[in-house]
C-alpha positions as CSV (number, residue, x, y, z in Angstrom):
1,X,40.5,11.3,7.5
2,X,37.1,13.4,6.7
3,X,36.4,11.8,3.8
4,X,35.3,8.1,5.2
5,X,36.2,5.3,3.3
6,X,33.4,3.4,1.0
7,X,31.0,1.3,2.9
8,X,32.8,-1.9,4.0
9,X,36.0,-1.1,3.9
10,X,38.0,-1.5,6.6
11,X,39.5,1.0,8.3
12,X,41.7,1.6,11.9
13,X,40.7,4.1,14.4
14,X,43.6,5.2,16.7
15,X,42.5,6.4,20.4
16,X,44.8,8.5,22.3
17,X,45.0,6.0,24.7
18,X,47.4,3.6,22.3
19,X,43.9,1.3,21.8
20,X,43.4,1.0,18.2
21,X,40.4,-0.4,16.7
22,X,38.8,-1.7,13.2
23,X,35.9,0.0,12.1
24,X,33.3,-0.1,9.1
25,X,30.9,1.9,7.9
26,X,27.8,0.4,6.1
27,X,24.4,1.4,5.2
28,X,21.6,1.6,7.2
29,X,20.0,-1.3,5.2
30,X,23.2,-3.3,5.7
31,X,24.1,-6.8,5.2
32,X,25.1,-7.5,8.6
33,X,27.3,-11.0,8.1
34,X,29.1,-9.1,5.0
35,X,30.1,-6.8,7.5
36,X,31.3,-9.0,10.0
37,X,33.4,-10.7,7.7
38,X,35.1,-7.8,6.8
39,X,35.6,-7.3,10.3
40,X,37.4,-11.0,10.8
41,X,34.7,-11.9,12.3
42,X,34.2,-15.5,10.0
43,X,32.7,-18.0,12.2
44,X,29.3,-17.5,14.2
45,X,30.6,-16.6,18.4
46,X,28.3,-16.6,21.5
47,X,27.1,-13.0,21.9
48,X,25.9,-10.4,24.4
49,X,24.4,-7.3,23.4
50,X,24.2,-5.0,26.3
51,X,21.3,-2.3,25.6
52,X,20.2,1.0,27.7
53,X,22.5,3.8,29.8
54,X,22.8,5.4,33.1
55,X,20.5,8.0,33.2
56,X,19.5,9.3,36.8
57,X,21.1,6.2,39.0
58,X,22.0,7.1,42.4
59,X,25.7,6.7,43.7
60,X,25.1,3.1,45.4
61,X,23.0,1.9,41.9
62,X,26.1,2.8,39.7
63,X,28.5,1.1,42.3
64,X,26.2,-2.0,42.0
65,X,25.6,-1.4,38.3
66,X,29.3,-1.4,37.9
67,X,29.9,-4.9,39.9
68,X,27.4,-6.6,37.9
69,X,29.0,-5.5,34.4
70,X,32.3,-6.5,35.8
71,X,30.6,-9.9,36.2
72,X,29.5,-10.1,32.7
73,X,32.5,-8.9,30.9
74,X,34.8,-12.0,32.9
75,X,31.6,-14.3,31.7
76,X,32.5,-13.1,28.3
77,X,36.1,-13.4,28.6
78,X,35.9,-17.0,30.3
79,X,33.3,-18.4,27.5
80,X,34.9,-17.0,24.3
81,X,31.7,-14.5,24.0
82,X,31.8,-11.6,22.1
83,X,29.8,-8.0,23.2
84,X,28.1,-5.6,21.6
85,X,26.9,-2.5,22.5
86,X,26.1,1.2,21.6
87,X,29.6,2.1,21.5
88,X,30.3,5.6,22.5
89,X,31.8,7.4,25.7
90,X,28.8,7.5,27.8
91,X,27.0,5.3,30.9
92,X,26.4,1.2,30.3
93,X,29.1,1.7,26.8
94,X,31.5,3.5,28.8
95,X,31.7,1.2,31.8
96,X,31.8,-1.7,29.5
97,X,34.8,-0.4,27.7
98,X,36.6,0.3,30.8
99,X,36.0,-2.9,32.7
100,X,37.2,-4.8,29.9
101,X,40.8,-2.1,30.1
102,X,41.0,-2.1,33.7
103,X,40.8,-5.8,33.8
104,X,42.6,-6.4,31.2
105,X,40.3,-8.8,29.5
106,X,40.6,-9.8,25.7
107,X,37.1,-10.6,24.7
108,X,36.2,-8.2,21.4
109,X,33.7,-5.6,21.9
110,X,31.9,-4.2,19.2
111,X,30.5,-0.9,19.3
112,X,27.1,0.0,16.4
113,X,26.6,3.6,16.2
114,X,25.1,6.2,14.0
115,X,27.5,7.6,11.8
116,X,25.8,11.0,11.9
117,X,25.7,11.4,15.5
118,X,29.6,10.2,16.1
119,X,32.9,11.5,16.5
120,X,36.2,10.4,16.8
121,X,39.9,10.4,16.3
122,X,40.9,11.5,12.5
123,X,36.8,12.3,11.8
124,X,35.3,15.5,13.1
125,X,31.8,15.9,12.8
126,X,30.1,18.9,13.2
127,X,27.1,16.9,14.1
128,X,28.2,14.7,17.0
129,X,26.7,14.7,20.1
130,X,29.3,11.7,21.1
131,X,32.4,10.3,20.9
132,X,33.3,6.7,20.5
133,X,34.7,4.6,23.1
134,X,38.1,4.3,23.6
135,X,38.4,0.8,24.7
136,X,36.3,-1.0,22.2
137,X,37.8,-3.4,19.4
138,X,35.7,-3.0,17.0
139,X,33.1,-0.5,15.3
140,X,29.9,-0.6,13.3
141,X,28.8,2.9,12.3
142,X,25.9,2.9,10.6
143,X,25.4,5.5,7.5
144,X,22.4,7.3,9.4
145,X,22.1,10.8,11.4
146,X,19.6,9.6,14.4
147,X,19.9,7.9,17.2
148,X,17.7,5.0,17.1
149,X,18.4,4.6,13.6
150,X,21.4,1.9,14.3
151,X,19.3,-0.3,16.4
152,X,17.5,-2.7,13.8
153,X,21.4,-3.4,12.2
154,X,22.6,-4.2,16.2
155,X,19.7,-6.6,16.2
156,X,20.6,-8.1,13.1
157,X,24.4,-8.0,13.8
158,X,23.8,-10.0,17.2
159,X,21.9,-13.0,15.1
160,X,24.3,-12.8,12.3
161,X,27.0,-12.8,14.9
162,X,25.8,-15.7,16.7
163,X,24.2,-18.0,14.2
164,X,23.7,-21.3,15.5
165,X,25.9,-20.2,19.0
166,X,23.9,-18.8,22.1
167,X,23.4,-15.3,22.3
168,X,21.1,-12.9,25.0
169,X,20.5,-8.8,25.7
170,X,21.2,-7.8,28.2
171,X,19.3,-4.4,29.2
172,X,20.3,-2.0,32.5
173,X,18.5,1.3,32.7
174,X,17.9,3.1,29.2
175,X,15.4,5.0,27.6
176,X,13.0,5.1,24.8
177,X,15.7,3.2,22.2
178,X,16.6,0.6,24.8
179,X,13.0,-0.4,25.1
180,X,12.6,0.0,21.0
181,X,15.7,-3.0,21.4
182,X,14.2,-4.7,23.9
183,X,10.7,-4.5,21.5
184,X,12.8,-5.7,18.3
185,X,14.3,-8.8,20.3
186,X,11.2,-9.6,21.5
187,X,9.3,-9.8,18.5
188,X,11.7,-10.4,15.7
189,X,10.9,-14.1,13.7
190,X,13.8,-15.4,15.2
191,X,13.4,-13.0,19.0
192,X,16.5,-12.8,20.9
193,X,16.1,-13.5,25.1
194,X,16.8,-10.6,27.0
195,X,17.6,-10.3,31.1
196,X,16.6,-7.5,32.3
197,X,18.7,-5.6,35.4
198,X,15.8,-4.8,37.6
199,X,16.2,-1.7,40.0
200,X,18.7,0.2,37.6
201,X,16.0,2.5,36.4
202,X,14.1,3.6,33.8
203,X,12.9,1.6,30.8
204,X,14.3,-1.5,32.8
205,X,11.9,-0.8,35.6
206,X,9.3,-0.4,33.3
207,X,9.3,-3.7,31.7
208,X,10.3,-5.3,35.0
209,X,7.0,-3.8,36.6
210,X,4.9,-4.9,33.6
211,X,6.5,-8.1,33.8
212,X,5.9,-8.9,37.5
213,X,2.5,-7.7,37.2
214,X,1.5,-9.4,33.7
215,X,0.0,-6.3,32.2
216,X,0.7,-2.7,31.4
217,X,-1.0,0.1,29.5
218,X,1.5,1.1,27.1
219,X,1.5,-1.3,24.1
220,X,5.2,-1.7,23.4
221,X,5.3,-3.4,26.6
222,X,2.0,-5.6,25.9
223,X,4.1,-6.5,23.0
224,X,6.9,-7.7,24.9
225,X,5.3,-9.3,27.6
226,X,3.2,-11.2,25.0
227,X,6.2,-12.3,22.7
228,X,9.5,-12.1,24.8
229,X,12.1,-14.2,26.4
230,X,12.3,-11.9,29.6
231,X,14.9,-12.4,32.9
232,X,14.8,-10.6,35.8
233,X,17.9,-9.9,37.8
234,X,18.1,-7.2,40.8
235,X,20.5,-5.0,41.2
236,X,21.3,-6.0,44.5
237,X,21.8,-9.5,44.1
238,X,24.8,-8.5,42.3
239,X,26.8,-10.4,39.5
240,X,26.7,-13.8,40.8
241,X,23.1,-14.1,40.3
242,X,23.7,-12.2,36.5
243,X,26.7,-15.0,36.2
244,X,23.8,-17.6,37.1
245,X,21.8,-16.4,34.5
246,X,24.0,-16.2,31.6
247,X,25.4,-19.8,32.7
248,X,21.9,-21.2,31.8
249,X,22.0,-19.4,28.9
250,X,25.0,-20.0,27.1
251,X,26.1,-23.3,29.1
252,X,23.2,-25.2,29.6
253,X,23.4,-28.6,31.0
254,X,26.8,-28.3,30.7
255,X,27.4,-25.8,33.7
């Protein structure tokens, strides 16, 4: 298939694995709820988007990483949400993809990615430097050749996506584009709450740090801890405490 199909046309991705998914390309500039539609996605869902990676984590912080993300994706199933993430074959993306397999859950998973950066079954880019991931239902590739180019449309996706429904980030590790997310949610017009896995490293540590002490000296985080909706959750009090969480969130008074 090298030749992609015009933006917003619908087209199937086959995986290896027998998983086969819908995908859509749009423009970096895209209408978000146009895509969605195309998608079969016509009435707002509760929605996570799960931001960040795995970057140096110890053996004992993926194990606990791993159980808490197993407790989200069965929140997800249970509660009708829909997921969204950065969709390709590495860390946070990757486990998400195969919890959902291995437990043989049904809640639909949309992976945003650059276009540019990307690879996958029936498109060879000589560009990539990933594949997509091949338990995911669903895939936005955004018409860009940067990483961090994508992450305004997953923004605007996850609001479109939700509408009037309940919808949270959640952030676990990551680097410089999980704390640009964690910046857009937190100062959008309409911001977007975001719990943040304490203890899994990296950008996550930093705003948990900033957060515990009230200030910092890098201004991306003044700017979230001065407009955001921030949770913390620790690692080690594993997924019950993350199931607590997201219960307030998306249940309310009705838990």
């Amino acid at each position: 298939m090298n030749s992609l199909p015009e933006y917003y046309t619908v087209f199937s991705v086959q995986f290896p694995n027998e998983n086969q998914a819908s995908a859509i390309v749009v423009p970096s500039d895209g209408d978000p709820v146009r895509a969605l539609r195309r998608l079969g996605f016509q009435q707002h869902r509760p929605t996570i988007f799960i931001s960040g990676g795995a970057s140096n984590m110890s053996e004992d912080d993926l194990t606990l990483t791993e159980r808490i993300i197993e407790g989200v994706a069965q929140f997800a199933d249970e509660h009708n949400i829909v997921i969204i993430d950065g969709g390709t074959e590495a860390g946070i993306m990757k486990m998400v993809g195969d919890t959902r397999h291995r437990l043989g859950l049904n809640f639909p998973l949309i992976g945003v990615s650059p276009l540019g950066r990307v690879e996958f079954p029936g498109y060879h880019n000589p560009n990539q430097q990933a594949q997509l991931e091949d338990n995911h239902t669903h895939f936005v590739l955004v018409d860009a050749g940067e990483w961090g180019t994508e992450s305004p449309f997953i923004l605007q996706l996850t609001h479109a996506l939700s509408g009037d429904k309940p919808a949270v980030g959640v952030l676990i590790n990551g680097g410089k584009i999980a704390m640009q997310e964690v910046y857009l949610a937190s100062t959008m017009t309409r911001k977007l709450g975001v719990i943040v896995l304490e203890g899994s490293g990296r950008a996550a540590d930093e705003i948990s740090t900033a957060f515990r002490s009230g200030k910092s000296n890098q201004r991306i985080l003044r700017a979230i801890l001065a407009g955001g909706d921030i949770q913390l959750v620790g690692t080690i009090e594993g997924p019950e405490v993350m199931r607590t969480k997201l219960a307030k969130r998306f249940l309310g008074d009705n838990q």
